[in-house]
C-alpha positions in Angstrom: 5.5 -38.9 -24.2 7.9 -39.3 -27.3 9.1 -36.2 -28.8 7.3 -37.2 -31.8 4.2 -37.6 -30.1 4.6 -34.2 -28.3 4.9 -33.1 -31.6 1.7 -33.8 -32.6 -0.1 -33.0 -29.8 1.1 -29.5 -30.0 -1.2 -28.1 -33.1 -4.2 -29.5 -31.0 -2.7 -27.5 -27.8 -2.6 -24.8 -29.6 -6.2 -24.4 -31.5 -7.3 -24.9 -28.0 -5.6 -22.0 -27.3 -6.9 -20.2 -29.9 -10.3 -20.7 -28.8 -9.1 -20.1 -24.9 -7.6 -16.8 -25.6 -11.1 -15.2 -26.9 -11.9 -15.6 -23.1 -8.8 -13.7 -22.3 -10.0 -10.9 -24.4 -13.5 -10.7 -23.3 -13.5 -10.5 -19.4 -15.7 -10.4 -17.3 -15.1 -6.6 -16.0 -17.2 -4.6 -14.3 -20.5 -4.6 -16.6 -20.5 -8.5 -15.1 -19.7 -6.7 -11.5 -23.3 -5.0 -12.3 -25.6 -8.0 -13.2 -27.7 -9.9 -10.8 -26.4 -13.3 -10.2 -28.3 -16.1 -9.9 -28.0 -18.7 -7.5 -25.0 -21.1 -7.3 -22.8 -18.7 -10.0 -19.3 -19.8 -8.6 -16.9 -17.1 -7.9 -14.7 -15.3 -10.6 -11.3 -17.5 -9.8 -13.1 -20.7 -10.5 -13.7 -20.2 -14.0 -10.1 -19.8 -15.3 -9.0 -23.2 -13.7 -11.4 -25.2 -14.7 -11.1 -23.8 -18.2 -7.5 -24.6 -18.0 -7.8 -28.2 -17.7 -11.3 -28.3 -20.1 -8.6 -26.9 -23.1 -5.9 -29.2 -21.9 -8.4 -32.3 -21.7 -9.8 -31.2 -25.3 -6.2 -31.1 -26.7 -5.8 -34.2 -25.4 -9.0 -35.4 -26.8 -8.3 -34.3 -30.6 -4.7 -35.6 -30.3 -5.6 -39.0 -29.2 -8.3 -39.3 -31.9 -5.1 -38.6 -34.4 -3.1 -41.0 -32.9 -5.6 -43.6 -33.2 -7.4 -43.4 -36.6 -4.7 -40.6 -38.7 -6.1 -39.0 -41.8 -9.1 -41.4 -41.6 -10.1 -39.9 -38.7 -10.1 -36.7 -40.3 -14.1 -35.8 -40.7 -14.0 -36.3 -36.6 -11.3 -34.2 -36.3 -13.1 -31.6 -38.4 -16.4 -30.9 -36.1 -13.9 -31.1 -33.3 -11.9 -27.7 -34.6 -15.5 -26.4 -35.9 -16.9 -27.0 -32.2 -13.7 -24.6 -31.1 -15.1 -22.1 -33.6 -18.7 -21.8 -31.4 -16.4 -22.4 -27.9 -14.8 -19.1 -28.9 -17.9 -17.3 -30.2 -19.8 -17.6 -26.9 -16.9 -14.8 -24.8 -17.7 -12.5 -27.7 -20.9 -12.4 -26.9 -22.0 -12.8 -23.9 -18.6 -10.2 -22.1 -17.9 -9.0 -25.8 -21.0 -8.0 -27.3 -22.9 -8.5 -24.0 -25.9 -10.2 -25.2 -27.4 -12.8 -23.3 -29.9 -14.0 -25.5 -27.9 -14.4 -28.0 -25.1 -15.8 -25.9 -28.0 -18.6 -24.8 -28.9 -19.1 -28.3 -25.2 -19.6 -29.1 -24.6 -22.1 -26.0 -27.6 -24.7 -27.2 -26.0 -25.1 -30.8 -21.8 -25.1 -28.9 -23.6 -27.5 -27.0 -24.6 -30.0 -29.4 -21.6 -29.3 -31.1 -19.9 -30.7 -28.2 -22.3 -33.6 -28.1 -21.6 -34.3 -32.1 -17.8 -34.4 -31.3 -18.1 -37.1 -28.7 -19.9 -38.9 -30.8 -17.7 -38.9 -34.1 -14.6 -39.8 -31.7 -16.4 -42.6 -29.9 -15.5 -45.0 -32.7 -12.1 -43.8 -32.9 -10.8 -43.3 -29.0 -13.6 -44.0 -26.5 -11.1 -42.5 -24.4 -11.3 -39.5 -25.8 -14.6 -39.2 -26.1 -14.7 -39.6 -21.9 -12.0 -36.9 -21.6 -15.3 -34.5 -23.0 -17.6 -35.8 -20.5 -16.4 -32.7 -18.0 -16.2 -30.6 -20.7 -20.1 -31.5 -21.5 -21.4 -31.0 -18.0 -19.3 -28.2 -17.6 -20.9 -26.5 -20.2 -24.0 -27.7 -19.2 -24.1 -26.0 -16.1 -22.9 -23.0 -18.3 -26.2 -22.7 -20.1 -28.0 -23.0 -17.0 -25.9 -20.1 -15.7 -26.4 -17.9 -18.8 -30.3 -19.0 -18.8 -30.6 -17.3 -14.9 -28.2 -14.2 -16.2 -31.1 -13.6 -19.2 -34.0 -14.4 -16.9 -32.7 -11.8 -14.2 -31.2 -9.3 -16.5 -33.1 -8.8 -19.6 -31.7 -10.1 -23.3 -28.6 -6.8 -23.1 -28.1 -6.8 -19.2 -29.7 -3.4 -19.2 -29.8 -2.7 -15.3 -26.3 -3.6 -15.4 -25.3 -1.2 -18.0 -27.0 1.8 -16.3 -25.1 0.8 -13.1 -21.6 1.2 -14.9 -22.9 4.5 -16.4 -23.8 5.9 -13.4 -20.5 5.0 -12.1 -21.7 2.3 -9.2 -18.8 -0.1 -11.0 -15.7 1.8 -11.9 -13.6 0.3 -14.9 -10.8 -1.7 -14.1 -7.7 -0.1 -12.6 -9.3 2.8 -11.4 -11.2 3.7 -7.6 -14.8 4.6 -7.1 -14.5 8.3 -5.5 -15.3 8.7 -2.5 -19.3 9.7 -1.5 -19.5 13.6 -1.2 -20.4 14.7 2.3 -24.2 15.4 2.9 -25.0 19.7 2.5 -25.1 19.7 6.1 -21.9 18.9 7.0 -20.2 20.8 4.1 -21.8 23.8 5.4 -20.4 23.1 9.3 -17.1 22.9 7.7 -17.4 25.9 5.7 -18.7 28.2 8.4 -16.0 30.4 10.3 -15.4 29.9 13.6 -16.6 32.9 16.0 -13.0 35.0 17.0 -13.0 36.4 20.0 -13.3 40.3 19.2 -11.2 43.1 21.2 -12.4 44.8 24.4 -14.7 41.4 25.1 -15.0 40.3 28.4 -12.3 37.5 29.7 -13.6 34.5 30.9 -11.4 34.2 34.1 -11.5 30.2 34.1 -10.1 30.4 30.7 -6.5 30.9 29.6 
């Protein structure tokens, strides 16, 4: 790549950055720990990479729609930084403000926003518009994800949020204490052990 073209692809690196670091913000902590899963939810270490090379292939996408069509490529340009705007939104809500149904309501319209944006760059790049077909299905099975989440945990994640209350999911950083020994035992520690008194009788097979 030129320096010249690096250049330019830089401003579209970083707006998908931008939109990236709302997911840095907003993990997934231990109210997530709490909810009930539903089936096929991939572990926690899967979504950072593929995330990582989503923003990078989005990047890509809006800089080779640049290179292509320039300032008349512009209104496609512009529902690709607005579809950034609802990619960002959905970490607020769902880890931030930890609402699934709104997070789902969200996801359909980031969704077609996603959909609109392969569409307007079609005409311009139809290679960009098949660097978003990942990015599509990815978020696909997103909304399928979030739609189990809200199905098995109510619209706020409720039986989650008691759990962390409670303390069942520590915060971050910190260890769960330890469970308190049942009254039974604490009593068999606490009681003295019999001393053997003056003037008793020896046991002769005992030291």
């Amino acid at each position: 790549m030129a320096l010249a073209d690096l250049l330019s692809f830089l401003p579209f690196l970083a707006l998908a950055l931008a939109a990236a670091s709302t997911g840095a913000r907003y993990k997934p902590g231990p109210w997530y720990a709490a909810l009930a899963k539903p089936p096929l939810t991939p572990p926690n270490w899967v979504f950072p990479l593929v995330w990582s090379a989503l923003y990078l292939l989005i990047a890509a996408a809006g800089f080779k729609v640049w290179r292509a069509g320039g300032w008349a490529a512009w209104p496609a340009l512009a529902v690709w930084a607005g579809h950034l705007l609802l990619n960002a939104a959905w970490s607020w809500l769902f880890f931030g403000r930890r609402r699934l149904d709104l997070a789902m309501a969200e996801l359909v319209v980031f969704w077609l926003s996603i959909l609109a944006t392969i569409l307007a760059f079609a005409p311009h790049s139809a290679t960009a518009a098949w660097l978003l077909v990942p990015y599509i299905a990815w978020v696909t099975a997103a909304g399928a994800l979030n739609w189990g989440f809200l199905k098995l945990n109510g619209p706020r994640g409720e039986l989650a949020a008691e759990a962390v209350s409670a303390g069942a999911y520590p915060a971050p950083g910190t260890k769960a204490l330890p469970p308190s020994p049942p009254p039974a035992a604490r009593a068999s520690r606490a009681a003295p052990r019999p001393s053997r008194l003056a003037g008793s009788p020896r046991d002769p097979f005992r030291p």
